[in-house]
N, C-alpha and C positions, 0 to 999 in steps of 0.2 A: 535530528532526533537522537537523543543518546540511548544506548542501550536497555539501559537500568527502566529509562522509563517505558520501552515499548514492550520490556519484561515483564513489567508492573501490569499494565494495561492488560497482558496474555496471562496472565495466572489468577488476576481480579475475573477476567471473563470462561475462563474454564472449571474457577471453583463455582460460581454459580450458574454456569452451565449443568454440568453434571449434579449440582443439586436440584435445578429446577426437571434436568431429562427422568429421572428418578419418581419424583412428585409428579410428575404428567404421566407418566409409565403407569403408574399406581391407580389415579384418578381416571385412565383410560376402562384398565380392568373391572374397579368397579361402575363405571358410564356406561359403558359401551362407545362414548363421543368419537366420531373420527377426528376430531379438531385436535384430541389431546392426543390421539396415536400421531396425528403429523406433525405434531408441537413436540412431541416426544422425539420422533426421530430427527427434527429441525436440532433439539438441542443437542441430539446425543453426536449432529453431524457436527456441530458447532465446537463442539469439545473436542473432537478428533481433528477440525482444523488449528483449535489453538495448538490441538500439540504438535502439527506439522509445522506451526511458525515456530515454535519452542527450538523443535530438530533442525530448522532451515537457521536457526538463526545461530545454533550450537556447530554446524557444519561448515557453517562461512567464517569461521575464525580458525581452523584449519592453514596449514604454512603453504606458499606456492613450493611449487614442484615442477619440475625439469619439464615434465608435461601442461604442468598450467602456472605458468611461469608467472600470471597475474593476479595468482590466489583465487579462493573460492568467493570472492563477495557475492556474486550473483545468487549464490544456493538459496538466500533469502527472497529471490525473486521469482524463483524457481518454485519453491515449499508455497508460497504466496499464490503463485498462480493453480497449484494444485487444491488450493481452499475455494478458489472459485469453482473448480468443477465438481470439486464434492457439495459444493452447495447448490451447484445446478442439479444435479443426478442425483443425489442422494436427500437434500432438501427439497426441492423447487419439484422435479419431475415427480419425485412419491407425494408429497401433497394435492398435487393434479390428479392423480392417481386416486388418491381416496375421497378427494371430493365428489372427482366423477361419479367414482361407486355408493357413497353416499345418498348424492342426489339420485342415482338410479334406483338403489333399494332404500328409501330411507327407515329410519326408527327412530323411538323416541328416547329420548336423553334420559340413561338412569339415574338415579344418584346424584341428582343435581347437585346438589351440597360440592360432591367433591374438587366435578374440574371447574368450577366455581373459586371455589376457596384454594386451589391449585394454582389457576390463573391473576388470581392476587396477589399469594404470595412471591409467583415465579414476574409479574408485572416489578413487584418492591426489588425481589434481586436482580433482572435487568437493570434495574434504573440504575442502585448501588453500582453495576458494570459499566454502565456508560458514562456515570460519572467520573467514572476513575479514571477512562479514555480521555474525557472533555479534559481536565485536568494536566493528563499527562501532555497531549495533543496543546494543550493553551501554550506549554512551557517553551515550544519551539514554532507555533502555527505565526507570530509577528503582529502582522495586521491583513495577514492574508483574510479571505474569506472563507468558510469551511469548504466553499468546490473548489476554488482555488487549494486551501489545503491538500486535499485528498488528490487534488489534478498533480500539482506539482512537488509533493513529496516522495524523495529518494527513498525514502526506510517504507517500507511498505505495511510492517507491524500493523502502528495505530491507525492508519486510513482503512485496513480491514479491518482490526476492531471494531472502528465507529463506525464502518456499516453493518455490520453485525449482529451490533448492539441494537443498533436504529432498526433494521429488518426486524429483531427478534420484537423489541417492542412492540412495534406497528401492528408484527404479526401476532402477538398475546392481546391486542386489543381486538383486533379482528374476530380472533377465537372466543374472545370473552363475549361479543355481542352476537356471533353465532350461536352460541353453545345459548346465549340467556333471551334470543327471538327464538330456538328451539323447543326450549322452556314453557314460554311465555305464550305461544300458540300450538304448543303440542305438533308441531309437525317437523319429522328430522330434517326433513329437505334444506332449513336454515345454516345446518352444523355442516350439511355440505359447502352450503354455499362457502362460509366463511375458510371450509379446508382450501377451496378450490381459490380465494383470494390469495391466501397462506404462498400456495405456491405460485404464485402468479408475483405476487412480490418475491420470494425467494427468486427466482428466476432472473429480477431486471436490477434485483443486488449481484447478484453471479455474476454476467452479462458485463453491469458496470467495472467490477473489480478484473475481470478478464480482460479489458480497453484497458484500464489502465497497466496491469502487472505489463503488458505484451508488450505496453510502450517500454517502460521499463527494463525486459527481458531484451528488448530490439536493443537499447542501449541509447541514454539518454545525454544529451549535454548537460552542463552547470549550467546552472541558473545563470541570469543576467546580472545579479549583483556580485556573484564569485567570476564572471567574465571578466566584467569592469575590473573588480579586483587586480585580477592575474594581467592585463594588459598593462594596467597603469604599473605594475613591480616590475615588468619587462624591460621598461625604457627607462634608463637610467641620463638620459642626456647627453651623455658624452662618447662612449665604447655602442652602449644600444640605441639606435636614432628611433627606431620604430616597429613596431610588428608586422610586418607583412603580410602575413595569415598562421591562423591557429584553429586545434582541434580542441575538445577537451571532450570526454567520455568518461561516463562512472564506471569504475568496476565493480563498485559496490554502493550502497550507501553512505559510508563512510568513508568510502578510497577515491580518486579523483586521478584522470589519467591526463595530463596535457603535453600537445604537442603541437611547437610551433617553430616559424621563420621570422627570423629577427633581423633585421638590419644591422651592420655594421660599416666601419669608416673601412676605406678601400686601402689606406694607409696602416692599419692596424697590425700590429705584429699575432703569431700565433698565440704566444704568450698573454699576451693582452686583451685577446678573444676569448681563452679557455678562461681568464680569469672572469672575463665578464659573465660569460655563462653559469660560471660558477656561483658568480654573486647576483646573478640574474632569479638561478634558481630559490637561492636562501632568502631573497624577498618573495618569492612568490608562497614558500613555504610558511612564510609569517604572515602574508596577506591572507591566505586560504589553507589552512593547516593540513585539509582533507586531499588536498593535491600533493600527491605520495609520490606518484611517477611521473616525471618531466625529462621530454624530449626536446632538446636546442637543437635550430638547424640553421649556422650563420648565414648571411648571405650577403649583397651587395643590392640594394635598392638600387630600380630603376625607375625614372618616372616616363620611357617611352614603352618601356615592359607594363609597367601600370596603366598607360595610359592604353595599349594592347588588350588588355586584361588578363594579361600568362605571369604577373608579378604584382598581382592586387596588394594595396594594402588595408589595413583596416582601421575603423576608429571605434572606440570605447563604445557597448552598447550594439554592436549591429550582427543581428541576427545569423550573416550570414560566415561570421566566424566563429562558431563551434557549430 
């Protein structure tokens, strides 16, 4: 995912965030709805996590340092994972919260007009927000499928956008047929209901985005197509016969950590090793641009060490080399 675009997607979703928290704020006042007080604080949380991906994503381009010698990629993984807990506790649990109380005492819906005509127009500017996500998300999602996307995507940005966006909508239609069965039979108990779905989805968006950032944070392999990649520049034929085993870890979404055991001829001078390593590296850095730091470790293949298991070697594709 490149930057620009998962920028794009955080500032399309926080300008109409904080226009719609505003218009639901307003339309609350005059209703009295709890639908729109939990749609209000949903949005207003929803803006406060784009700006933690704005800050997570401004903080990881920061230089490594004698102390984190690997740079900050992660920060963006980190700000990520703090969007799902505000969206657990501060969306998800307050919506539960006022449904409850809702359904306990209800009322009836003032002002119908407003969070009516509220939840229209805050429905129209969601959509323009998810659009912008689909969009940006298409330019790098291949022929994954959108779980697939959001499962095995490094950038973490647009995969919480687009739940985000998805929650938010879900949950302004929720509110919209709360609020207008409210309406429609005079009894509030409706407007709870629908606060209490509100956060009942907020909660299994949190949840989800939490499973994933954690994988993430734990520290994930490349994919299997930048695997294959990085194996197949290793073995040059003649100085590298083969890879033995290898690791590879992101340190960020766009940095790429690998470290591997490569085979060499028993006959090879020192010179002839460091040169291969050297040009071992410079294909791997053309096959997989994002693999920044690479560790060689020559070795002498054995095929009773292999066949032991204490000298595996690997072939393109298998899982259990990174």
């Amino acid at each position: 995912m490149s930057a620009s675009g998962g920028t794009k997607a955080i500032v399309a979703a926080l300008a109409a965030n904080l226009a719609i928290a505003v218009a639901k704020f307003v339309a609350f006042l005059f209703s009295g709805s709890s639908s729109m007080l939990a749609e209000s604080v949903h949005s207003l949380a929803d803006s406060g996590n784009q700006g933690l991906l704005l800050l997570g994503g401004k903080k990881a381009k920061r230089e490594a340092t004698p102390q984190h010698p690997f740079g900050y990629g992660r920060e963006r993984y980190i700000y990520a994972f703090l969007v799902s807990i505000v969206l657990f506790s501060v969306g998800g649990m307050f919506a539960i919260y006022e449904g409850y109380e809702k359904i306990k005492h209800p009322h009836d819906v003032e002002a119908w007009y407003w969070p009516v005509g509220v939840l229209v127009f805050a429905i129209i500017a969601e959509t323009f927000s998810f659009r912008t996500a689909i969009v940006e998300s298409n330019q790098t999602r291949g022929n994954l499928s959108w779980k697939e996307f959001v499962r095995r995507a490094k950038a973490p940005e647009l995969p919480v956008v687009l739940l985000e966006d998805l929650g938010a909508l879900v949950g302004l239609i929720l509110a919209l047929v709360g609020v207008s069965l409210a309406i429609v039979t005079g009894d509030g108990v409706w407007d709870g209901i629908g606060t209490l779905c509100i956060g009942v989805l907020l909660i299994i968006i949190a949840i989800v985005l939490a499973a994933e950032t954690k994988s993430l944070l734990l520290g994930e392999a490349a994919g299997t197509e930048d695997v294959d990649k990085i194996q197949a520049a290793l073995v040059d034929g003649t100085t590298v016969t083969r890879v033995i085993h290898m690791r590879t870890l992101h340190l960020g979404p766009e940095e790429l950590l690998v470290a591997a055991k490569i085979a060499v001829q028993h006959d090879n001078t020192a010179a002839e090793v460091a040169h291969a390593i050297n040009a071992a590296e410079d294909r791997i850095r053309a096959a997989v641009p994002i693999a920044r730091v690479i560790y060689l470790e020559p070795d002498i293949y054995s095929e009773a060490a292999a066949e032991a298991g204490t000298n595996p070697a690997v072939t393109p594709g298998d899982p259990s080399a990174h």
